[in-house]
C-alpha positions, 0 to 999 in steps of 0.5 A, spaced: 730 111 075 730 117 071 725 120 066 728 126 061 723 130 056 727 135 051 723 141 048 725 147 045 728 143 038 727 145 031 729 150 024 733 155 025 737 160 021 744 160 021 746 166 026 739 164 029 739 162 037 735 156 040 734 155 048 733 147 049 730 145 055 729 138 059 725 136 064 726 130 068 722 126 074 723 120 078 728 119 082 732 126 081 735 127 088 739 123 085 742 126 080 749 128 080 751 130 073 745 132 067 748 134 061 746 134 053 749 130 046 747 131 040 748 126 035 748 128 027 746 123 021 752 119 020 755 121 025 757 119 032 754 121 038 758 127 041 758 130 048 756 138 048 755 140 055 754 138 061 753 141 069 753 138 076 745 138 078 746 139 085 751 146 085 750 148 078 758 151 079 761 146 074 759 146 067 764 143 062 763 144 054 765 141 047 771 145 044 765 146 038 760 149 042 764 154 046 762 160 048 756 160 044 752 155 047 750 155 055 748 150 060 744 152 066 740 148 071 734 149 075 734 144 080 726 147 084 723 145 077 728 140 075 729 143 069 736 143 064 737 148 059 742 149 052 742 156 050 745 156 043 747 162 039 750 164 034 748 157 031 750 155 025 750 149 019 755 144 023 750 144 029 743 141 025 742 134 030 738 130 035 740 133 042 738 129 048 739 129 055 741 126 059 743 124 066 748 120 071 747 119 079 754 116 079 758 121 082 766 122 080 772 126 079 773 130 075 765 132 077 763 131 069 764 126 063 764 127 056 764 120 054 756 118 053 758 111 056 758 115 063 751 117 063 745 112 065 739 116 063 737 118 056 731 122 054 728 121 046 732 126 043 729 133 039 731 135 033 735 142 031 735 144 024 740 150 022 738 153 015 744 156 011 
């Protein structure tokens, strides 16, 4: 089992950045794939971005979020980070971690059916 805690969640201007982070424990040596969705209130739940734990060369981002958003790993303190800039109203939501130890090819998936481990989510606010 894995364990995921998210922070870094809360209001922020439009134009504003926020660095969310998750930490997890347990069974991590595991971990192939550690990633972020985010869900919106009346929306479906939606990959943002995911990077493979042990390299952290592959990353893969939603087309949204694209060259404003970035994944990093830290796997000596079994950290994931989302670095978001340039936030803006579409991006209010409950971001979750998440992580996966099945290994597959290609190495990500954006599908949240994939991933096994869920953290309880934290909340971004985007103010206009």
């Amino acid at each position: 089992q894995v364990q995921l805690v998210e922070s870094g969640g809360g209001l922020v201007q439009a134009g504003g950045s926020l660095r969310l982070s998750c930490a997890a424990s347990g069974r991590t040596f595991s971990t192939y794939t550690m990633g972020w969705f985010r869900q919106a209130p009346g929306k479906e739940r939606e990959f943002v971005a995911a990077i493979n734990w042990w390299s952290g060369s592959i990353t893969r981002y939603a087309d949204s979020v694209k060259d404003r958003f970035t994944i990093s790993r830290d796997s000596a303190k079994k950290m994931v980070y989302l670095q978001m800039n340039s936030l803006n109203y579409e991006d209010t939501a409950v971001y979750y971690c998440v992580a996966e130890s099945r290994p597959r090819a290609p190495p990500i998936a954006m599908s949240a059916d994939w991933y096994a481990y869920w953290g309880q989510g934290t909340q971004v606010t985007v103010s206009s």
